[in-house]
The first five atom37 places (N, CA, C, CB, O) and aatype in JSON, in Angstrom:
{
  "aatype": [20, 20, 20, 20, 20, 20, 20, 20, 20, 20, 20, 20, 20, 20, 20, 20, 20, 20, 20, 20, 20, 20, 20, 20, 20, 20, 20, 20, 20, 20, 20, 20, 20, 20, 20, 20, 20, 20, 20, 20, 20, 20, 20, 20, 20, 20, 20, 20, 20, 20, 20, 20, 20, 20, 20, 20, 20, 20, 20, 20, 20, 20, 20, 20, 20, 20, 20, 20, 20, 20, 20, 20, 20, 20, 20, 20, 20, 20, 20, 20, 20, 20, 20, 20, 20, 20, 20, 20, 20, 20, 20, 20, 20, 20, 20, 20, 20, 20, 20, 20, 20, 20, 20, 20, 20, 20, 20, 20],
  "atom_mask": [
    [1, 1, 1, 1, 1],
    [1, 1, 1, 1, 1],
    [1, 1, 1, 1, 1],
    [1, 1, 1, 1, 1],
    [1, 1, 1, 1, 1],
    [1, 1, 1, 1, 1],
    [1, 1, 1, 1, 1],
    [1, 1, 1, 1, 1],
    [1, 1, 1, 1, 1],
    [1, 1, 1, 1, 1],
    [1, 1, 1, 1, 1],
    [1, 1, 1, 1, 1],
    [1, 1, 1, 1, 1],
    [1, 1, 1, 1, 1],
    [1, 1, 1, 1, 1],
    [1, 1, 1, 1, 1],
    [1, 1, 1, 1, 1],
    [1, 1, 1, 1, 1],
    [1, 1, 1, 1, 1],
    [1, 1, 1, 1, 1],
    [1, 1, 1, 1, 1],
    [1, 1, 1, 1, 1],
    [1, 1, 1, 1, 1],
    [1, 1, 1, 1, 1],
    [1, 1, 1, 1, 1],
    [1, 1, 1, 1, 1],
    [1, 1, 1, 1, 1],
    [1, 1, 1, 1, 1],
    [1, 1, 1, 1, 1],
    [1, 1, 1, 1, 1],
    [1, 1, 1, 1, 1],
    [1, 1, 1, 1, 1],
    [1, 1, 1, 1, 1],
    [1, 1, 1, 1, 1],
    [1, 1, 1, 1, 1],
    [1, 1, 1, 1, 1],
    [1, 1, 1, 1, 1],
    [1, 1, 1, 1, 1],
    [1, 1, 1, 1, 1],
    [1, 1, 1, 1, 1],
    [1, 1, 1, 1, 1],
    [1, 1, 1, 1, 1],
    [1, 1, 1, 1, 1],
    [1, 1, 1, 1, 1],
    [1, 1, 1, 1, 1],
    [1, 1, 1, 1, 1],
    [1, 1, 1, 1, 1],
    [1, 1, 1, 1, 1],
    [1, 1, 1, 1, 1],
    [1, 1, 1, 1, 1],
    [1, 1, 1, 1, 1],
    [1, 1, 1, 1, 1],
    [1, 1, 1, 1, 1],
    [1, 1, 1, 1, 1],
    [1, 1, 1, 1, 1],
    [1, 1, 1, 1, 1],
    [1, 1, 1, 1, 1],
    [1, 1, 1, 1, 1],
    [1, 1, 1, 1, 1],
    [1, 1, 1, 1, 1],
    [1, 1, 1, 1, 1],
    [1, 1, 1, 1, 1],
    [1, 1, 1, 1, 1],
    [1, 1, 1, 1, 1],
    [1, 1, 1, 1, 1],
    [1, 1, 1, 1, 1],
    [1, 1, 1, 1, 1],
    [1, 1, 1, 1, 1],
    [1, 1, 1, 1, 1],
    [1, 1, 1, 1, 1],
    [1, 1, 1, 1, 1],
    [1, 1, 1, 1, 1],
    [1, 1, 1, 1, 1],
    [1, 1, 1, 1, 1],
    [1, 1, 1, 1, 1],
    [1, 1, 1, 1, 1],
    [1, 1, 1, 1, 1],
    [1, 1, 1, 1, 1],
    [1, 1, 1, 1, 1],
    [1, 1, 1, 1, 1],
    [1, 1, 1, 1, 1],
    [1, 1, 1, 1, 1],
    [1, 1, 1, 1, 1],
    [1, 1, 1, 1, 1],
    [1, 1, 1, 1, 1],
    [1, 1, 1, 1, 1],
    [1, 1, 1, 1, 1],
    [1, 1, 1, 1, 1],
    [1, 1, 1, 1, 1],
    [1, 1, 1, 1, 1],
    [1, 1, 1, 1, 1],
    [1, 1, 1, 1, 1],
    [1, 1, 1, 1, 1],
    [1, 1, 1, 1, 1],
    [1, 1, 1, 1, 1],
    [1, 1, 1, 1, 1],
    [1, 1, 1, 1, 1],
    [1, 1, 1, 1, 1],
    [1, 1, 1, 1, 1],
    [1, 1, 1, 1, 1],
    [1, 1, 1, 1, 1],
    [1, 1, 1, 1, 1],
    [1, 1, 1, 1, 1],
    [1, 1, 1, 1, 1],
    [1, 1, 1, 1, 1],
    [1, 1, 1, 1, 1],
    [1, 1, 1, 1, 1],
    [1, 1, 1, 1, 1]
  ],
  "atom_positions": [
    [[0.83, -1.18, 0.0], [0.0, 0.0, 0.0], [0.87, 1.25, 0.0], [-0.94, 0.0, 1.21], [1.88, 1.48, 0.67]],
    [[0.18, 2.07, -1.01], [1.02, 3.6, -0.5], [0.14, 4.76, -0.3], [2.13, 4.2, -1.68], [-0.81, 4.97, -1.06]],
    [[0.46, 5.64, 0.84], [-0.35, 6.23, 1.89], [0.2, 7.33, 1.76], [-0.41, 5.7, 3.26], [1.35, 7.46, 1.32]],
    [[-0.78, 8.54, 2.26], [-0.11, 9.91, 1.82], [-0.64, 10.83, 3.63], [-1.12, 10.76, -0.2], [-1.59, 10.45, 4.31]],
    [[0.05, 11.72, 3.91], [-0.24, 11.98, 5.22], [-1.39, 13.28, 4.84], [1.26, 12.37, 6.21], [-1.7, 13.45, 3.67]],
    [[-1.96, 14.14, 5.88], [-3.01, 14.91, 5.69], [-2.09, 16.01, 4.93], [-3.89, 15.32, 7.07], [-2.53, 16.44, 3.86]],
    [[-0.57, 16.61, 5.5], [-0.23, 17.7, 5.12], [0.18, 17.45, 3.43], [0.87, 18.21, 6.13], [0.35, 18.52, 2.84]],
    [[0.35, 16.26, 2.61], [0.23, 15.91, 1.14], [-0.98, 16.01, 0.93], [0.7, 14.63, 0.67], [-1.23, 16.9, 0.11]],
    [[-1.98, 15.41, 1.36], [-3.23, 15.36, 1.08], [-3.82, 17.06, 0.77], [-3.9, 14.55, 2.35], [-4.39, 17.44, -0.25]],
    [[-3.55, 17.71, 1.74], [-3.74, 19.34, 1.91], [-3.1, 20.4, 0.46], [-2.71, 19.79, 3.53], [-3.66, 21.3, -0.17]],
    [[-1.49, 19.73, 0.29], [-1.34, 20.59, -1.02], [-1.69, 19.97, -2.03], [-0.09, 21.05, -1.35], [-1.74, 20.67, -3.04]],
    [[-2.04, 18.61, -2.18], [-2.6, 17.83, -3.71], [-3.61, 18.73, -4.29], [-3.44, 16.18, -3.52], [-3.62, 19.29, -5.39]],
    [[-5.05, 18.75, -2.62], [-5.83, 19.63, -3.39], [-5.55, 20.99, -3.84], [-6.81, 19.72, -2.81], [-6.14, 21.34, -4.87]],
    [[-4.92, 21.68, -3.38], [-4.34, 22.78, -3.33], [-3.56, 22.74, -5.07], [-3.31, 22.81, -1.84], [-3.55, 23.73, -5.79]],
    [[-3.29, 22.11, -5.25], [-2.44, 21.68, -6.57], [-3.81, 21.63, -7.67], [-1.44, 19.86, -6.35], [-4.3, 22.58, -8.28]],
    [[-4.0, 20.97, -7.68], [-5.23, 20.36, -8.26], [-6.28, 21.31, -8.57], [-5.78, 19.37, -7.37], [-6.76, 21.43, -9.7]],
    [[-6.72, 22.16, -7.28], [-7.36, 23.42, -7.57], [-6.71, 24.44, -8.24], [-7.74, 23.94, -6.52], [-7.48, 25.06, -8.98]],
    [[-5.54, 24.85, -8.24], [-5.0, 25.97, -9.35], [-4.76, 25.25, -10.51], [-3.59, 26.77, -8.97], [-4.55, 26.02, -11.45]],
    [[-4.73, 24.28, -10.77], [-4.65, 23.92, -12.05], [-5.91, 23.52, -12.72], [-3.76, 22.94, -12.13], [-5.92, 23.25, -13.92]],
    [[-7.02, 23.47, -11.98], [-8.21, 23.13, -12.22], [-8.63, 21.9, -12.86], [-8.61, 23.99, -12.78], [-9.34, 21.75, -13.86]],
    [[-8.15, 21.15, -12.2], [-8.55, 19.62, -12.23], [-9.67, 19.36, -11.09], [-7.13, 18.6, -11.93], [-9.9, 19.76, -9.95]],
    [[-10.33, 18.33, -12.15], [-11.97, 17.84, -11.33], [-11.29, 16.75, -10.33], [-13.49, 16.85, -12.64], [-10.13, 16.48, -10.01]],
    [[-12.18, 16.41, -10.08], [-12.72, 15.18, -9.58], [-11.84, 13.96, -9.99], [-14.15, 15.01, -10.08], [-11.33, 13.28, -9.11]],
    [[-11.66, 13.69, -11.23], [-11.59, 13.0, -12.04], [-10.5, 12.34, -12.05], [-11.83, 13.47, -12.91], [-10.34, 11.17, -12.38]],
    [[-9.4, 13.44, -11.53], [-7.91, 13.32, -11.6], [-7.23, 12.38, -10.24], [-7.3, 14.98, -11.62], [-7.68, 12.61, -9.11]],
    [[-6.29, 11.49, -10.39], [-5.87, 11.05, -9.1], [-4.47, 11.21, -8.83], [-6.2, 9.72, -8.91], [-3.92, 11.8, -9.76]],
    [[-3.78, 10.93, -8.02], [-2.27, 11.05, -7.92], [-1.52, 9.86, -8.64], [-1.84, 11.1, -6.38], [-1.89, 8.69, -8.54]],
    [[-0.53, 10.22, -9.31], [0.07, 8.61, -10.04], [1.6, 8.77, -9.11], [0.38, 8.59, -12.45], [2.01, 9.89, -8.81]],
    [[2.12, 7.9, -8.83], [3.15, 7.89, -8.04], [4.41, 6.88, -8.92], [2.59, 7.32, -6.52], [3.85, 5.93, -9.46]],
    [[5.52, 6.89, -9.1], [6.04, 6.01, -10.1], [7.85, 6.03, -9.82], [5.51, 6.65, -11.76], [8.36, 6.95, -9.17]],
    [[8.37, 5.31, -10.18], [9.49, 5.3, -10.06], [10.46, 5.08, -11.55], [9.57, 4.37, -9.05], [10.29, 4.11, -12.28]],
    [[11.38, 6.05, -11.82], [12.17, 6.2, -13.0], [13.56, 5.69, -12.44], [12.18, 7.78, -13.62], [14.0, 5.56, -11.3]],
    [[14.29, 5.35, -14.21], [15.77, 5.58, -13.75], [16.53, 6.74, -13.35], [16.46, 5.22, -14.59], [15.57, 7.51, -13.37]],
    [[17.62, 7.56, -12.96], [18.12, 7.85, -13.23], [18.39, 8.82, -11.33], [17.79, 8.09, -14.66], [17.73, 8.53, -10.33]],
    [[19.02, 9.44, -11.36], [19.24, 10.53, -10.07], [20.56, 10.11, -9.47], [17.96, 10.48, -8.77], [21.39, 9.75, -10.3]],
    [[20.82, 10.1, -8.6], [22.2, 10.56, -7.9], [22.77, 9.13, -7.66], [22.03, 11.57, -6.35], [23.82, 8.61, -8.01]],
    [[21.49, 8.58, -6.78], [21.53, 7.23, -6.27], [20.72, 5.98, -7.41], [20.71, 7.35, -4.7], [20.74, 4.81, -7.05]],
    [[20.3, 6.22, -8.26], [20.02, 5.2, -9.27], [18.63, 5.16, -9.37], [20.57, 3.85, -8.96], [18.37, 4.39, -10.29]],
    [[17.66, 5.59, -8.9], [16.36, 5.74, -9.0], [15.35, 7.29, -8.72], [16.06, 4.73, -8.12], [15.61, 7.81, -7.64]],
    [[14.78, 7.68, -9.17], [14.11, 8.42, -8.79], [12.4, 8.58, -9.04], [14.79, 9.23, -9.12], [11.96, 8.17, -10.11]],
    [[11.48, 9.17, -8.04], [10.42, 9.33, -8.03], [9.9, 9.91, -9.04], [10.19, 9.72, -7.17], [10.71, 10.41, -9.82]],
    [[9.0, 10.0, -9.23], [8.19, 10.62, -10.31], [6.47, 10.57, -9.71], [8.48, 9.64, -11.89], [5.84, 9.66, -9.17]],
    [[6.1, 11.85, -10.03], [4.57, 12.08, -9.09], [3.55, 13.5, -9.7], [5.11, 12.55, -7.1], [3.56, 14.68, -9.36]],
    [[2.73, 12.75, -10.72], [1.94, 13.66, -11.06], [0.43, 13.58, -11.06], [2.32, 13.91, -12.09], [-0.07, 13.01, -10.09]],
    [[-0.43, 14.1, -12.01], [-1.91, 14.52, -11.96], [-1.92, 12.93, -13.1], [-2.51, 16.6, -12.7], [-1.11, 12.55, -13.95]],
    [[-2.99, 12.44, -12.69], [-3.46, 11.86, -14.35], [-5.33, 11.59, -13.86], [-2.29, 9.73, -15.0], [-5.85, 11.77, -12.76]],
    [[-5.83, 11.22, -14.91], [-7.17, 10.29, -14.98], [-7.26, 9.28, -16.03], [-8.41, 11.12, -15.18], [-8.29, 9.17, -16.7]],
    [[-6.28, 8.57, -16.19], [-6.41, 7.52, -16.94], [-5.52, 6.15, -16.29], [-5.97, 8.01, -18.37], [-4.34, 6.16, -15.93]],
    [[-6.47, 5.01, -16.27], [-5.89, 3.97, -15.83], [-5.45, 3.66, -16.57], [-6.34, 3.18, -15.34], [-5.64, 4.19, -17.67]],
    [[-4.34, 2.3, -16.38], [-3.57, 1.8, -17.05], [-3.65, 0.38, -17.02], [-2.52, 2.28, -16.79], [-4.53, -0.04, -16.27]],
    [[-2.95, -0.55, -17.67], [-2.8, -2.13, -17.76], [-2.2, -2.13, -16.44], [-1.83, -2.89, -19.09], [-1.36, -1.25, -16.28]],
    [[-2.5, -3.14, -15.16], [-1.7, -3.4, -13.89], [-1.59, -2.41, -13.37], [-0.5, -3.93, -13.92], [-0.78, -2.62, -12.46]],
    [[-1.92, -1.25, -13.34], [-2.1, -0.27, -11.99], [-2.18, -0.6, -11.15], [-2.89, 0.45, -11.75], [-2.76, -1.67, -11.3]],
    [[-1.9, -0.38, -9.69], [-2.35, -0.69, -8.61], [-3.17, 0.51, -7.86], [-1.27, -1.18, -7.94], [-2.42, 1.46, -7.65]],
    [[-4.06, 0.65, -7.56], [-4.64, 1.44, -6.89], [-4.8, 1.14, -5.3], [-5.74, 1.59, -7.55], [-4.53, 0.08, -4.72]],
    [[-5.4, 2.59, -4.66], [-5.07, 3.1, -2.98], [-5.96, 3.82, -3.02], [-3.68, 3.86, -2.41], [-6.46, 4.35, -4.02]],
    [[-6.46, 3.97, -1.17], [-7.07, 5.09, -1.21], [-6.56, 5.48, 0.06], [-8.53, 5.08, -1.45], [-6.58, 4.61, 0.93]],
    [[-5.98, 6.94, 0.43], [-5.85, 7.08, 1.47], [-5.93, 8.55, 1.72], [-4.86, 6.43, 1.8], [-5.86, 9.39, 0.83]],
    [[-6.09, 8.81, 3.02], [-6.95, 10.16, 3.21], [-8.03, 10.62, 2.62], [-6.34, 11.08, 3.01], [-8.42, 11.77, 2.81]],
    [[-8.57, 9.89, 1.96], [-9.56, 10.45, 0.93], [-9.05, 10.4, -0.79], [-9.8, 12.08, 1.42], [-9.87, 10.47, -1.7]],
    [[-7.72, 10.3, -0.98], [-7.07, 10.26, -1.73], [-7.02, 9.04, -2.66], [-6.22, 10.58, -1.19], [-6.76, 7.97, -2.1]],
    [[-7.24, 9.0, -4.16], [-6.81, 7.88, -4.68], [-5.5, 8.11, -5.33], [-7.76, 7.36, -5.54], [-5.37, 9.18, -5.92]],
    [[-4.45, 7.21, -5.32], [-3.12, 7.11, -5.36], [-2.91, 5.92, -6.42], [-2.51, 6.88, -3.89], [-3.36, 4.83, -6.06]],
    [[-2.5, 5.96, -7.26], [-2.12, 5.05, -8.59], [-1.17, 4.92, -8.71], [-2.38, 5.3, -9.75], [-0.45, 5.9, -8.92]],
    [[-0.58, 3.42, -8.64], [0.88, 3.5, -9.4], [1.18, 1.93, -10.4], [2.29, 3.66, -7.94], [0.7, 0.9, -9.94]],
    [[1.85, 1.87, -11.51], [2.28, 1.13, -11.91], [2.68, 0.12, -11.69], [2.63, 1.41, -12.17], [3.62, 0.57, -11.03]],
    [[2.91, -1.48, -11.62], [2.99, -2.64, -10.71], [4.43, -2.62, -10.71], [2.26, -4.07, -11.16], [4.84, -3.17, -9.69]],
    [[5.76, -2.02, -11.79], [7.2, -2.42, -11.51], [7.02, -1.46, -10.69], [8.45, -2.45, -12.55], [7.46, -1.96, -9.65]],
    [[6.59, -0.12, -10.36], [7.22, 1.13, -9.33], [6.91, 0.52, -8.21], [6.55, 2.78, -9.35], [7.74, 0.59, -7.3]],
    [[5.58, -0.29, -7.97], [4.67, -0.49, -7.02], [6.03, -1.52, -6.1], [2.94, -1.29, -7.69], [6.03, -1.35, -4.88]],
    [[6.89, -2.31, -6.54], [7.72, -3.11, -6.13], [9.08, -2.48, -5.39], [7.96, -3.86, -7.24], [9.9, -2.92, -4.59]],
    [[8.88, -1.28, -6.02], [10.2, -0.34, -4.97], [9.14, 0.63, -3.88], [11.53, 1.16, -6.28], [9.72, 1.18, -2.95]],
    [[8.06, 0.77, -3.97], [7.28, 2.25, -3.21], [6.22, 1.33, -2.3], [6.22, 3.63, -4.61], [5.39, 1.92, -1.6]],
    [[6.28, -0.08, -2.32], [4.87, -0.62, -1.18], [5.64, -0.08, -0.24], [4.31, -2.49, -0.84], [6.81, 0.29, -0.26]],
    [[4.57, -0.1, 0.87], [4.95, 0.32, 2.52], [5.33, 2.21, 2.38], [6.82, -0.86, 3.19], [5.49, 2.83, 3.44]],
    [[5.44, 3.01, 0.95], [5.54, 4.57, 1.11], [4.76, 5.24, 1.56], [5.66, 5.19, 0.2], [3.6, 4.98, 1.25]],
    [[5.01, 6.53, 2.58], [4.04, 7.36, 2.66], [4.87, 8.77, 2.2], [3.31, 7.29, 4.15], [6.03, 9.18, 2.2]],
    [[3.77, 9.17, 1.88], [3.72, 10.52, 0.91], [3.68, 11.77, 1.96], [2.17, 10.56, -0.21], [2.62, 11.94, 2.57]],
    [[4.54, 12.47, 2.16], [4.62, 13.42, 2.9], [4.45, 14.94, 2.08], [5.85, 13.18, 3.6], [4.44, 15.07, 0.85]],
    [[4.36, 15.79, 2.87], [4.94, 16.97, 2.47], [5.43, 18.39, 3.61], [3.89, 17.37, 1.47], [4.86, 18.48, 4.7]],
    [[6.17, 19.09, 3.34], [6.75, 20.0, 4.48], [6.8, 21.31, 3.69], [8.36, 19.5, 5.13], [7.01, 21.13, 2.49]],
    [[6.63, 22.73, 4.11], [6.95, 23.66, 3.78], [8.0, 24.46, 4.97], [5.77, 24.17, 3.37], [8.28, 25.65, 5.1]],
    [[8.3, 23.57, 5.53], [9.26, 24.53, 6.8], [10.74, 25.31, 6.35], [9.84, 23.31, 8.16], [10.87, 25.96, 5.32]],
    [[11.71, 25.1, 7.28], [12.87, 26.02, 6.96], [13.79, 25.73, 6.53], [13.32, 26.59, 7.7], [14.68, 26.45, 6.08]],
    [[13.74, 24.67, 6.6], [14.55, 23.67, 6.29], [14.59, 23.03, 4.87], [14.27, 22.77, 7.17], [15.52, 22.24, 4.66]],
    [[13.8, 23.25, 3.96], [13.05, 22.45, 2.51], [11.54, 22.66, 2.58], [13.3, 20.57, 2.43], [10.9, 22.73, 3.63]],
    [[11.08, 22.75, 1.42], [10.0, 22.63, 0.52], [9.64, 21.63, 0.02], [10.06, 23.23, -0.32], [10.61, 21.16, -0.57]],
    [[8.66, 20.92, -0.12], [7.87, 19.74, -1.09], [7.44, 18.5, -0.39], [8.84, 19.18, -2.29], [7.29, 18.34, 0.82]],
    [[7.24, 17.56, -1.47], [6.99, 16.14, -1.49], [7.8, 15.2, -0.99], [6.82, 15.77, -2.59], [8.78, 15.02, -1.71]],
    [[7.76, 14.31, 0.3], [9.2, 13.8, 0.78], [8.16, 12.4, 0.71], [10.17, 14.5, 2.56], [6.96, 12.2, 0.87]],
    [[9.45, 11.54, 0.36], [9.08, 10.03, 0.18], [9.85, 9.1, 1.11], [9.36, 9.57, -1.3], [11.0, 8.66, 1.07]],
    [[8.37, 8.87, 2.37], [9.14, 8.06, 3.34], [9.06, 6.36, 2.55], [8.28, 8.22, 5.14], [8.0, 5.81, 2.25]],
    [[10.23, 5.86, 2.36], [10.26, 5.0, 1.75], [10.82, 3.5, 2.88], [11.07, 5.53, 0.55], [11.82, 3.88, 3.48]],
    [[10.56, 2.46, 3.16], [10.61, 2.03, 3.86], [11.83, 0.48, 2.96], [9.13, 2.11, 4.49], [12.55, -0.38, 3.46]],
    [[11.53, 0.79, 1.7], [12.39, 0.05, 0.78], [13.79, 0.7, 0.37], [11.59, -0.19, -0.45], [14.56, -0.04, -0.24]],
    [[14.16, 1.84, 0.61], [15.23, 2.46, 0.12], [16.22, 2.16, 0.82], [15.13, 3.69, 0.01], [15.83, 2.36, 1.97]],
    [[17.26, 1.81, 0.86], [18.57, 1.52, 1.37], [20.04, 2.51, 1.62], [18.85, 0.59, 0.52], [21.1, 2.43, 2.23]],
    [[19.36, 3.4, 0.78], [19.98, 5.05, 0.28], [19.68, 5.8, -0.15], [20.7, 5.34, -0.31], [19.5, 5.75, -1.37]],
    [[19.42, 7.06, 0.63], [18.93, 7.92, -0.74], [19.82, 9.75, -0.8], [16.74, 8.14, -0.53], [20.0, 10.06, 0.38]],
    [[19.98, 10.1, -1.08], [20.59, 10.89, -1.53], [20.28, 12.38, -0.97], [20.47, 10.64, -2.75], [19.12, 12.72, -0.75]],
    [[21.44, 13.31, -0.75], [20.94, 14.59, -0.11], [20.16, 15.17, -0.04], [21.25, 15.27, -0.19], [19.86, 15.96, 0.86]],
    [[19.52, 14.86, -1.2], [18.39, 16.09, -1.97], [16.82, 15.08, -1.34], [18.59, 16.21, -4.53], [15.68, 15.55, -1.24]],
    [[17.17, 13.93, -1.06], [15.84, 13.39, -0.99], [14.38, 12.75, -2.24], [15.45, 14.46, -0.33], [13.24, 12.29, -2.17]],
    [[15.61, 13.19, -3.47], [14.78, 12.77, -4.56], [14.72, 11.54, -5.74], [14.83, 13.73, -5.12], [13.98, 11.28, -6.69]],
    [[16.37, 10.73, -4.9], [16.64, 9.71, -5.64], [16.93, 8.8, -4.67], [17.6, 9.9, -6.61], [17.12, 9.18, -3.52]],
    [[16.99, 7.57, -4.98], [17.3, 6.66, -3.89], [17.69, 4.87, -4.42], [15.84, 6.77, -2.88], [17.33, 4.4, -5.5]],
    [[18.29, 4.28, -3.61], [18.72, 3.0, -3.95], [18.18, 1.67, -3.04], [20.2, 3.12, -3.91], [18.14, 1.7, -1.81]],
    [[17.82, 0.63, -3.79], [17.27, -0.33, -2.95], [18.12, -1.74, -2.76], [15.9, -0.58, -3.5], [17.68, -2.63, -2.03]]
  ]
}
């Protein structure tokens, strides 16, 4: 399962409303090659399912991801922070083994 906390949940809609997406739209969550440490996240708007999606619902939230990403991101929760320290989307990953300064790539 991957789970997103209230303060992600809070800017999705927030996201979602300035860009003016319905209803319709859910979070896709995914994992690419490439970043510091050999993998990186990838996390946008979509409304279209796919072949083997896996779907979630949490906070109210439906959360989609692909079945190879789904194999590095089960057990993730989806954070987010605006404090003093950094800005954005932080991926508590419970599969990562390393991940890198920035917080946006990681190794399993």
């Amino acid at each position: 399962m991957i789970t997103i906390t209230p303060n992600a949940l809070n800017k999705i809609d927030q996201l979602k409303a300035e860009e003016g997406l319905n209803g319709d739209y859910f979070i896709r969550v995914g994992v690419v090659g490439g970043g510091c440490s050999g993998l990186s996240y990838n996390l946008d708007f979509d409304n279209e399912l796919r072949e083997g999606d896996q779907e979630f619902e949490s906070e109210g939230a439906k959360i989609v991801c692909d079945m190879k990403s789904f194999l590095y991101l089960c057990g993730t929760e989806l954070d987010f922070t605006d404090g003093l320290n950094g800005k954005g989307f932080n991926f508590i990953n419970p599969n990562a083994t390393r991940t890198c300064g920035c917080g946006e790539s990681f190794a399993v």
